[in-house]
Each structure stands twice: as C-alpha cells, then as structure tokens.
PAZAPA-4460 file (N, C-alpha, C; in steps of 0.05 Angstrom, whole numbers, plus 32768, in hexadecimal, padded with zeros to 4 digits):
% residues 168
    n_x    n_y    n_z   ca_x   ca_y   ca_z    c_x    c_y    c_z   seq   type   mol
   81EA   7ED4   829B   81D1   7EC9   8291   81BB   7ECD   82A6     1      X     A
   81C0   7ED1   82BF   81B0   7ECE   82D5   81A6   7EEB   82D6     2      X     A
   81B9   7EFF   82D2   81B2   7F1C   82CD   819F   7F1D   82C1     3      X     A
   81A3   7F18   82A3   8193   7F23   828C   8173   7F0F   828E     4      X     A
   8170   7EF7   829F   815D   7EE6   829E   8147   7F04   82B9     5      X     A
   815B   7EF9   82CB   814B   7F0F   82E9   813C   7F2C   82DA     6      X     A
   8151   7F34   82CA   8147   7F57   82B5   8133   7F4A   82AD     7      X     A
   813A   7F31   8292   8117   7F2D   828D   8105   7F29   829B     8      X     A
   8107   7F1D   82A9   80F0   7F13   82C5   80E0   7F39   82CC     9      X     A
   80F0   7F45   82CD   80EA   7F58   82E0   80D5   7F69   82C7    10      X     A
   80E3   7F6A   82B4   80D1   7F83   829E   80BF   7F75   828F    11      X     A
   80C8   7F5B   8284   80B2   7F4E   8275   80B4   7F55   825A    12      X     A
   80AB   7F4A   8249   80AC   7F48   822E   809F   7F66   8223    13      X     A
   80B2   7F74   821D   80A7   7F83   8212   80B2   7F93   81F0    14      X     A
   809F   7F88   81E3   809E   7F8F   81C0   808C   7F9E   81BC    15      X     A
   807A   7FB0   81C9   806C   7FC1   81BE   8077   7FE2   81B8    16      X     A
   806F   7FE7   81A5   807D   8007   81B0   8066   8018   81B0    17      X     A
   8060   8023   81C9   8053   8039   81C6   8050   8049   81BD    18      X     A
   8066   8059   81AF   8063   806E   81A7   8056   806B   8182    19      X     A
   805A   8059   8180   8056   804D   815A   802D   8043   816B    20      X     A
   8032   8038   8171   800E   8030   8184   7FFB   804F   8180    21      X     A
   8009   805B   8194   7FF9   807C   818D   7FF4   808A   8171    22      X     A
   8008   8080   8169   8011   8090   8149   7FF5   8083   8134    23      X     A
   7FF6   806E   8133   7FE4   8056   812D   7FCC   8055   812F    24      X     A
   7FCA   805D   8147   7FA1   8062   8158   7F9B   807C   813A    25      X     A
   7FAE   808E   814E   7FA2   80AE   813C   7FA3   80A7   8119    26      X     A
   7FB7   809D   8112   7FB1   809A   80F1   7F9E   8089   80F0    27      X     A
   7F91   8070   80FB   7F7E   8060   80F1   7F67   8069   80F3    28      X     A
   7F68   807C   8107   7F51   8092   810E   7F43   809E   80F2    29      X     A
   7F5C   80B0   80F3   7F58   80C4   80DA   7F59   80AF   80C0    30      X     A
   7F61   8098   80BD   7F5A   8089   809D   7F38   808E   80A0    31      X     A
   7F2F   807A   80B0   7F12   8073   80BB   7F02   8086   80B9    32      X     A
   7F04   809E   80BC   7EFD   80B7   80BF   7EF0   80C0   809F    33      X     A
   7F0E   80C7   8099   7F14   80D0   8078   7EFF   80BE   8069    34      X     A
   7EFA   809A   806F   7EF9   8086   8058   7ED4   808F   8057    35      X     A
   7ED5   8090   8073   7EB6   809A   807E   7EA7   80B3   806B    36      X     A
   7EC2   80C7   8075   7EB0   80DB   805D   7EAD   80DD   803E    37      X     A
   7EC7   80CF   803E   7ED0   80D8   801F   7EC5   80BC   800D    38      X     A
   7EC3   80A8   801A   7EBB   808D   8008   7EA0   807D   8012    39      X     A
   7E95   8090   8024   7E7B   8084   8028   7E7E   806F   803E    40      X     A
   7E95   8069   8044   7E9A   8050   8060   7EAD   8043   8055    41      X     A
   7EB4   803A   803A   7EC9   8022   8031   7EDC   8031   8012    42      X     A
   7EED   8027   8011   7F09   802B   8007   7F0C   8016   7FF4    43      X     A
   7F06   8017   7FE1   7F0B   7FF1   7FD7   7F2C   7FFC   7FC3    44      X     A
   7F3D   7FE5   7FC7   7F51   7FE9   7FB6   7F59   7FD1   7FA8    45      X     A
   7F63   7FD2   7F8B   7F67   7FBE   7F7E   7F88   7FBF   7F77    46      X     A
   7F9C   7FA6   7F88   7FB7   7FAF   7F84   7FBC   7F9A   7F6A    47      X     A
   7FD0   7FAB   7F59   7FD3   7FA0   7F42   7FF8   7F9C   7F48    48      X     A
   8003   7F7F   7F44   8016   7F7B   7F3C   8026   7F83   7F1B    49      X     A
   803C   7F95   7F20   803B   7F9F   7EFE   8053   7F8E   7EF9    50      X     A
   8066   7F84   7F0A   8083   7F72   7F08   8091   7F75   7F20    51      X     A
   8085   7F6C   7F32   809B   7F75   7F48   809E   7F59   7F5D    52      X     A
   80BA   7F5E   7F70   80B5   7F46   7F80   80AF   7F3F   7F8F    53      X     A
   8095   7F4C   7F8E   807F   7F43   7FA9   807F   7F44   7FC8    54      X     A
   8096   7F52   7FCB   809C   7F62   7FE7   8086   7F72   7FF0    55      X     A
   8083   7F88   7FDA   8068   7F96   7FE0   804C   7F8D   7FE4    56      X     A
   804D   7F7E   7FD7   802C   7F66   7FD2   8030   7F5F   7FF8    57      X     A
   803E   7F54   7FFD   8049   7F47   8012   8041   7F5E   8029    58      X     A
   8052   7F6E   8029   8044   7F7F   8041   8030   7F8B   803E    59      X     A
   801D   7F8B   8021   8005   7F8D   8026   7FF1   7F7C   8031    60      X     A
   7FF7   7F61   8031   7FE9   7F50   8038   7FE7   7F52   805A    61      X     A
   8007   7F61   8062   7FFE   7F64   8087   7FE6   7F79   8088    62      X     A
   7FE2   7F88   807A   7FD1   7F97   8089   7FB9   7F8C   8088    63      X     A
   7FB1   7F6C   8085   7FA1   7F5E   8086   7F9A   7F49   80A2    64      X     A
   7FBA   7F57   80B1   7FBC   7F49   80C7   7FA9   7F57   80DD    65      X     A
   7FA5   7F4A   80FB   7F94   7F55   810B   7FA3   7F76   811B    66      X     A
   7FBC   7F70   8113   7FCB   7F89   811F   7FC6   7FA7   8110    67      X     A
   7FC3   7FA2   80EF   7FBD   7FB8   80E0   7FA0   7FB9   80D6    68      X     A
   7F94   7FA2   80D2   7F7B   7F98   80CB   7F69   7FB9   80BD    69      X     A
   7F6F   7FBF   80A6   7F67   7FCA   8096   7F3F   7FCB   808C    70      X     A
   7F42   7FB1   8091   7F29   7FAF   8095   7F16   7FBE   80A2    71      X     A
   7F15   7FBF   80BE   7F14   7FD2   80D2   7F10   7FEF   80C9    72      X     A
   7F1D   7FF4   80B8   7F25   801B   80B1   7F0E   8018   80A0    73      X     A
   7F07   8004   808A   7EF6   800A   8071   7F04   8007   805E    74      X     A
   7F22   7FFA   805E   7F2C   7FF4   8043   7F2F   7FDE   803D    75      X     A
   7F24   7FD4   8025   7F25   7FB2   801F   7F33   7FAF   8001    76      X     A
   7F44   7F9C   8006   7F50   7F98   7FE6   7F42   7F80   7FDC    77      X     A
   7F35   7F89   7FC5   7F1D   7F7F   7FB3   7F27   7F6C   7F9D    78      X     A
   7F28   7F5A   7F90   7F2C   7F4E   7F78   7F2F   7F51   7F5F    79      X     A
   7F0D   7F67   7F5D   7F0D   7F6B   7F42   7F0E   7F8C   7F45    80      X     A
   7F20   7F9B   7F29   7F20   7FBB   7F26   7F09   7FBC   7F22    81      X     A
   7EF6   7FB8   7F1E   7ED9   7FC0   7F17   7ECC   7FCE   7F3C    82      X     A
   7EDE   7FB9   7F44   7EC7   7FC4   7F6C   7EDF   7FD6   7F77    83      X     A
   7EF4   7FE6   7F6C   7F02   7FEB   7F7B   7F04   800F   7F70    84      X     A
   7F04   801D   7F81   7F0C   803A   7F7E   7F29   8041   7F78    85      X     A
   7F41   8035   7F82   7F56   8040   7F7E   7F6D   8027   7F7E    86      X     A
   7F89   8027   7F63   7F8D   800B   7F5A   7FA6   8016   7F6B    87      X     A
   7FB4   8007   7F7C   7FD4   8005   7F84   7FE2   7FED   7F7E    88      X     A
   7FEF   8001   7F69   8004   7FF1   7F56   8027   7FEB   7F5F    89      X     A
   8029   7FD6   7F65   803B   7FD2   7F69   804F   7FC2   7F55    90      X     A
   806F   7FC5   7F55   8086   7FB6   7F40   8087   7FCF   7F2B    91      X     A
   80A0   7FCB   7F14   80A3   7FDD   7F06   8090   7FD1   7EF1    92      X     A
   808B   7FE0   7EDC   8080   7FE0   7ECA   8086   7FC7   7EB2    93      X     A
   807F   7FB1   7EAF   808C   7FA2   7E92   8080   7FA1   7E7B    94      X     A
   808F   7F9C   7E66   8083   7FA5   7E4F   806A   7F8A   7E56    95      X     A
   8065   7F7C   7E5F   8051   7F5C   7E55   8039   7F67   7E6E    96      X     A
   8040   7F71   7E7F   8029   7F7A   7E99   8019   7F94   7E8B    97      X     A
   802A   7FA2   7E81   8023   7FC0   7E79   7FFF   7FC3   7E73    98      X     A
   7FF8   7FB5   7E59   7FE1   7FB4   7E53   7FD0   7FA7   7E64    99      X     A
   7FDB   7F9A   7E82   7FCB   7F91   7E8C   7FBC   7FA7   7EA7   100      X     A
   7FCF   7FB2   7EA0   7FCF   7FC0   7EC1   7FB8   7FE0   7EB8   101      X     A
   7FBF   7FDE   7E94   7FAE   7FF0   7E91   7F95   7FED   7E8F   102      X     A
   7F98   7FD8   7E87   7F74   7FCB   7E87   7F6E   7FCD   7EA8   103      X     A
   7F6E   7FC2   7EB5   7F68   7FC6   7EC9   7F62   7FDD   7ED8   104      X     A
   7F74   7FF9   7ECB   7F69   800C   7ED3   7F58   8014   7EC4   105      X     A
   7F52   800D   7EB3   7F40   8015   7EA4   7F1C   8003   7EAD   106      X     A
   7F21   7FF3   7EBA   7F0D   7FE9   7ECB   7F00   7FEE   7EDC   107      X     A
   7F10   800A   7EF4   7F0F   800B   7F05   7EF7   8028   7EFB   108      X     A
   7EDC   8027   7F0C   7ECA   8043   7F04   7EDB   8058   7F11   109      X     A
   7ED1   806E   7F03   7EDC   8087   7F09   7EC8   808D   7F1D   110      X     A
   7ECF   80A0   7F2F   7EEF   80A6   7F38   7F04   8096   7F3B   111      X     A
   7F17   809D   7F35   7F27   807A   7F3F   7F48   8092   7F39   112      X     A
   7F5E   8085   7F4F   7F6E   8091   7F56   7F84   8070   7F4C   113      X     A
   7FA4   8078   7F4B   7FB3   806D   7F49   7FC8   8069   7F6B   114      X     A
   7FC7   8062   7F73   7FE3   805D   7F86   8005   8051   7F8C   115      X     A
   8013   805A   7F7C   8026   803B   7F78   8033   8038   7F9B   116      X     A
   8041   801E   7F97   8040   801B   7FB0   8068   8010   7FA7   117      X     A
   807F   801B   7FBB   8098   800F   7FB9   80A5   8018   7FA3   118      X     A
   80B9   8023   7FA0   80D1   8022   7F90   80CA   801B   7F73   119      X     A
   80C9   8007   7F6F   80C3   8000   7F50   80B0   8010   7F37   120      X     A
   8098   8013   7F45   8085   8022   7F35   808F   803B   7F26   121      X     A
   80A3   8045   7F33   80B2   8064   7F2A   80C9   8068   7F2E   122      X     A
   80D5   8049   7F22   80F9   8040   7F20   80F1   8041   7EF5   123      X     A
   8111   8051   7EFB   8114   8056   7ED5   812F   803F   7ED3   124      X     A
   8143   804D   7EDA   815B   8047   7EDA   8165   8033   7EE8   125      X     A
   8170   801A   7EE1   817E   8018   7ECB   816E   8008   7EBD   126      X     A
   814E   8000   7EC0   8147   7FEF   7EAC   813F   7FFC   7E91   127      X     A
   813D   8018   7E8E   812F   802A   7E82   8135   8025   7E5A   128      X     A
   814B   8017   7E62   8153   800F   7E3C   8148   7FF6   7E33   129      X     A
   8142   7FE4   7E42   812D   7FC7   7E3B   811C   7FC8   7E2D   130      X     A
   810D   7FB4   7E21   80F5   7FB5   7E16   80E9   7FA8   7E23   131      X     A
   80F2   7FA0   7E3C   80E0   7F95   7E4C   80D3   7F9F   7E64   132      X     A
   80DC   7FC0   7E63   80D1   7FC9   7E7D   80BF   7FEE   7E6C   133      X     A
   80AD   7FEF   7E78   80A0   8004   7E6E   80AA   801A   7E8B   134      X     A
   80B2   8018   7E97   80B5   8025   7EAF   80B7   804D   7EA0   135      X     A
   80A9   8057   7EBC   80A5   805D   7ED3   8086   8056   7ECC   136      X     A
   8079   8051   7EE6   8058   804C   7EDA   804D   806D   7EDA   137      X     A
   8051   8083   7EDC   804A   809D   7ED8   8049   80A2   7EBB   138      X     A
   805B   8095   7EAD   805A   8092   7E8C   803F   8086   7E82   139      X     A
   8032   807D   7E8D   801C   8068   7E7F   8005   8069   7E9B   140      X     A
   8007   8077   7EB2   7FEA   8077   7EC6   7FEA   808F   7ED3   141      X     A
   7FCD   809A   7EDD   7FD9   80B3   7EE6   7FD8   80AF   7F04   142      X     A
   7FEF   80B1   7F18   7FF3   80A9   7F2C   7FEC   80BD   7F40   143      X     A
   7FD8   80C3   7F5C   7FD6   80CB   7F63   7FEB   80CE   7F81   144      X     A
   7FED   80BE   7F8D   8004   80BB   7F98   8019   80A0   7FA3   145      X     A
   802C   80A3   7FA5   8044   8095   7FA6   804B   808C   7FC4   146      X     A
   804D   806D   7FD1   8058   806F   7FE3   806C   8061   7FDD   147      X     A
   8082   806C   7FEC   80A4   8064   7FE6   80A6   8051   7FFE   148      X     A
   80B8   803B   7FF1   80CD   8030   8001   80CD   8012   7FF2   149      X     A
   80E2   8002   7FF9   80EC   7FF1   7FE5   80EA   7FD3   7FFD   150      X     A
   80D5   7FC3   8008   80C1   7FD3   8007   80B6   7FDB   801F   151      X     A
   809B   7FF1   801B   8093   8005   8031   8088   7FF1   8041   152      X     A
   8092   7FF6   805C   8080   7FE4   806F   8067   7FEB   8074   153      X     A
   804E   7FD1   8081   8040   7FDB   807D   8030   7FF6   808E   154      X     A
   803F   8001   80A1   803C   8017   80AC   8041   8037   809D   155      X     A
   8053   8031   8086   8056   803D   807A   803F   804E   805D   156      X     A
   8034   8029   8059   8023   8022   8040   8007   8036   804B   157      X     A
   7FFF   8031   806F   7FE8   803B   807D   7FEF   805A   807D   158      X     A
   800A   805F   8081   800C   8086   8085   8008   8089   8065   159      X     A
   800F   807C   8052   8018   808A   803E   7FF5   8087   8025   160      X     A
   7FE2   8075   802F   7FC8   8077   802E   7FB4   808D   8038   161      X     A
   7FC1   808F   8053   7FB9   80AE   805F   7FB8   80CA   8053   162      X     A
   7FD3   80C6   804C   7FDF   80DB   8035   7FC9   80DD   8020   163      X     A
   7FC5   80C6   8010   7FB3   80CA   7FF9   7F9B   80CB   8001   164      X     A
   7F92   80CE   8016   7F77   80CF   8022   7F75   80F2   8027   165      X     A
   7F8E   80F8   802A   7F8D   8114   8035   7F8D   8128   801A   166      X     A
   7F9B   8120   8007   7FA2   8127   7FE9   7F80   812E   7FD7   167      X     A
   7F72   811E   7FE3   7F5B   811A   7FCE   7F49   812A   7FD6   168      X     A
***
C-alpha cells in the first residue's frame, strides 16, 4: 500500500489523455470553421425522440457540458423544428411516434437535413413484423447521415457531426 500511495504521490492524478485532447482541439476547430461558413455562425438542431431509451438523448445532453460545450462551436439544440436546420432522430421508429416525427420534419424550413443518431433509427430485425414499429426510419425520412453506436458517445456524436458537416 505504501508503494502504490509513494507512485501516486510522485505522478499525480492523471485522467487526461492527450492524445483524444489534440484530436478534439483540431475537430472543434474544423466544426467552428465549417458552422462559420456553411451556416452563417450557428447550427440549430432539433433532436426528436422516435422510441428509444434515452441513452442517446443522454449523451447528447453531455455535449452541453463545459468539456464538449457545443455551444462554443455554433451548435445549439433548439425546441421548436421551426428554428432548427437539421432534425437528429433518435430510437426506432413506432407506429404512435411515426406521424409525429414527421410533422416535425415537416416544420423544419428547407434546407433541412435528417441525422439519426444510435442503432435504433436503422434497426429492422427482429421488431420488423409488429404493428408497432415502423422501423427503419429511411422508410419514412430522408436521412442524410447516420451516426452508429448503441449508444455513440458523445465524442463520437461530435466526429460523426463533422462528417455531416463535411458531406454537405
């Protein structure tokens, strides 16, 4: 115990990783950059829950934290689809959300892009015989791009925004 206390004493707390830090600067760079040219300074996005369990909602809400602070870049998640350019939809599709999620895109002024966000949005199988699931949301929105993971952290959610920043 005296070992591993003296080791800590000597190096000190260390949780940062540099190499993800660097990685981070340069993409928030280039979001900021992109949001600058391509959206006039700001990014507004409207995330729509379509049925899911809120894992994804969840790590969207960190990038609200001071560590990812989205804010900062020019992207703000808005309230209403009416103020927002591009909807990221998250959960699979249910038959009782379905008409909701379309209205809402249907709110949003054009130009306006789709994003789904996690696994669900473009999961078929095995719910695909229900009448309770409309799934894949590509059936019913037109999706411009997809970030994967079940769910994407939010470092993932920031590269995979980049992506659609780079796409457009």
């Amino acid at each position: 115990m005296i070992k591993f206390l003296n080791k800590r004493l000597q190096l000190g707390t260390i949780t940062e990783n540099s190499e993800l830090e660097r990685e981070m600067k340069f993409i928030q760079k280039e979001i900021k950059d992109t949001i600058k040219r391509k959206f006039a300074g700001s990014l507004a996005i409207r995330m729509v829950d379509s049925g899911s369990c809120n894992a994804c909602e969840a790590e969207c809400n960190a990038l609200s934290n001071p560590y990812y602070n989205l804010e900062r870049l020019g992207i703000y998640f808005v309230a209403s689809p009416r103020h927002a350019d591009v909807m990221l939809l998250s959960g699979i599709m249910t038959f009782n959300m379905t008409p909701h999620v379309l209205d809402a895109y249907e709110q949003i002024p054009s130009p306006k892009w789709v994003i789904t966000i996690g696994d669900c949005p473009m999961m078929k199988a095995p719910l695909e015989k229900t009448f309770a699931i409309k799934a894949p949301a590509n059936n019913h929105l037109p999706i411009a791009y997809h970030i994967k993971g079940c769910p994407p952290t939010p470092t993932d959610i920031i590269k995979g925004i980049l992506e659609f920043l780079r796409g457009i």
